[in-house]
Phi, psi and omega in degrees: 000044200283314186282008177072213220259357174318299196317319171283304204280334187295292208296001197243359174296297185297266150030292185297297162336292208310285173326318179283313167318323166279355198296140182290337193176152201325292191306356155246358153289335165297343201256352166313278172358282184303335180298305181298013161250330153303322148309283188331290187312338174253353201236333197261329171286301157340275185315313179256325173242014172354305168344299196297331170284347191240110205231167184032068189060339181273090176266120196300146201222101192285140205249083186228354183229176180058018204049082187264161157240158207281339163255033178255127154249119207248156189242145185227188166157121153324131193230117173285136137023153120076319181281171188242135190237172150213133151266131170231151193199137146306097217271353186027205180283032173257092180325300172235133172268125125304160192189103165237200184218129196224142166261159183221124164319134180310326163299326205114002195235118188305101184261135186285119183260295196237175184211148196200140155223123178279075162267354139263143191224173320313119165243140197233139200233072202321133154208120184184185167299350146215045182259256181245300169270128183272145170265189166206168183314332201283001208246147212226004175227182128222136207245163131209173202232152180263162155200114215232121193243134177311124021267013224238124169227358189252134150291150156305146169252123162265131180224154186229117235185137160277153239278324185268027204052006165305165205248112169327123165283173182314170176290178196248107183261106188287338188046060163245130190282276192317339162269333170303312177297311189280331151349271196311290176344286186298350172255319166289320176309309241238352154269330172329284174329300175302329157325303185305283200323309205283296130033308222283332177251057194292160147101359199231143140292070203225183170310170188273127167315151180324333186271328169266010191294335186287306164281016167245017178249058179305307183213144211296153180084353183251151188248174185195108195234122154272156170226192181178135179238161190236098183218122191332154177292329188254027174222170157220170175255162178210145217242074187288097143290137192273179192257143208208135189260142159213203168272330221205152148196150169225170149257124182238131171275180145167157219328207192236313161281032162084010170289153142272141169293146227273153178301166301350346182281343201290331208235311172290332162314358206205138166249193159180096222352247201339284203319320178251045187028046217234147168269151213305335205255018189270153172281154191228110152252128200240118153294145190229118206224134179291313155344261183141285173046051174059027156273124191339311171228127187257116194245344174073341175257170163235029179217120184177174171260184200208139172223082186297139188222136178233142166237143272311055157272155196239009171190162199267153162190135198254137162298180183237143185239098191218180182229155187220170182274136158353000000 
């Protein structure tokens, strides 16, 4: 922390420019600031209290950027090379555990090596270079996602453990302003980008473009098609979902920089089977009104990105998209 509090405020000063220089429009150059301070509240938490987040080898890693979903509860841990690990867990009321093993890009961005889902508990789970999940020299996290839905109110109990049941040590705390700083930079540069890509069709739904594709293979069996709407004061959208077998798909709004929307919206932005009482493999037409008027997804906004999610679906199918008037 040699440089003071500079080492924080000049880059997220220049940062704020940037973004805002990028903003599609005043209501979403207004919404930087804040952004950019949750990130920094999370990159300063990460640097300094990392502790507080972390129990049994596990640290929770909070779903506030990048068009995270919100009934996913997630986990992290540093993982070396070579060594061997084990996990065990109670599944409580979390219908699926996912558990992956990841390498991470000089940008930052995690590419999926091995992958393993869990729907029975009590379960014990081998990780390493020849355990259920494989690691490699490159991989350097393992992550994992509950995915715990109304009426399921109990999280999994997790434990995280060397491969002999030694106890992992604590995470690891950099105290650095200036690496806290350059965090947030490189994760707002780099949802920026996706935003612009996804921006560039508004009002459509597709595959994830060639630049994201790598990073949009978070966890295996799950598919992730972005979109982004753009929309008139006198219009809304509509979301034909095809009928597609899976376990599970939702639809998610959120800001134009990968945030859920912000409350009262957090909740009415997003569907999903179950919400709309429909089985998983059933066709959906689903609306989306900034307004509300009895629409499916209420967004408060007429701008923002979007995100279709299929989990064990077995073939890609894009939705179909258009807009209509009041």
């Amino acid at each position: 922390m040699s440089g003071g509090w500079s080492e924080l405020a000049e880059p997220l000063t220049a940062l704020e420019a940037e973004l805002r220089a990028q903003a599609p429009d005043e209501a979403t150059a207004r919404e930087v600031r804040p952004y950019l301070a949750r990130l920094i509240t999370s990159a300063l938490h990460d640097g300094f209290l990392a502790h507080e987040d972390t129990a049994h080898g596990l640290k929770r890693a909070w779903p506030r950027i990048g068009g995270p979903f919100l009934d996913y509860r997630m986990w992290q841990a540093q993982v070396e090379p070579g060594r061997d690990y084990l996990l065990t867990a109670e599944l409580e009321d979390v219908e699926r555990l996912g558990v992956g093993a990841y390498s991470v890009t000089q940008a930052g961005v995690l590419l999926l090596e091995d992958y393993v889902v869990i729907t029975q508990g009590p379960a014990r789970l081998s990780i390493g270079p020849s355990g259920q999940l494989r690691t490699t020299p490159a991989t350097r996290m393992v992550m994992l996602r509950e995915l715990l839905r109304p009426p399921g109110v109990r999280p999994a109990l997790l434990r995280l453990t060397f491969a002999d049941g030694a106890p992992l040590p604590p995470p690891a705390t950099h105290l650095d302003l200036g690496q806290a700083a350059a965090r947030v930079a490189a994760l707002a540069r780099q949802f920026a980008r996706w935003s612009a890509l996804m921006a560039e069709a508004p009002n459509t739904i597709t595959v994830p473009p060639q630049e994201l594709a790598a990073a949009y293979v978070g966890d295996s069996g799950t598919h992730y098609y972005p979109g982004y709407f753009e929309l008139a004061a006198d219009e809304l959208l509509v979301v034909e979902r095809p009928p597609v077998a899976c376990y599970t798909w939702s639809l998610s709004a959120y800001t134009h920089w990968l945030e859920p929307l912000p409350p009262p919206f957090q909740e009415s932005g997003r569907t999903h089977d179950r919400r709309l009482g429909l089985p998983p493999e059933a066709p959906a037409t689903i609306r989306l009104d900034p307004k509300g008027d009895g629409a499916a997804i209420v967004t408060g906004r007429r701008r923002g990105a979007l995100i279709y999610r299929t989990v064990g679906a077995e073939v890609l199918a894009v939705p179909r998209v258009w807009t209509e008037r009041r």
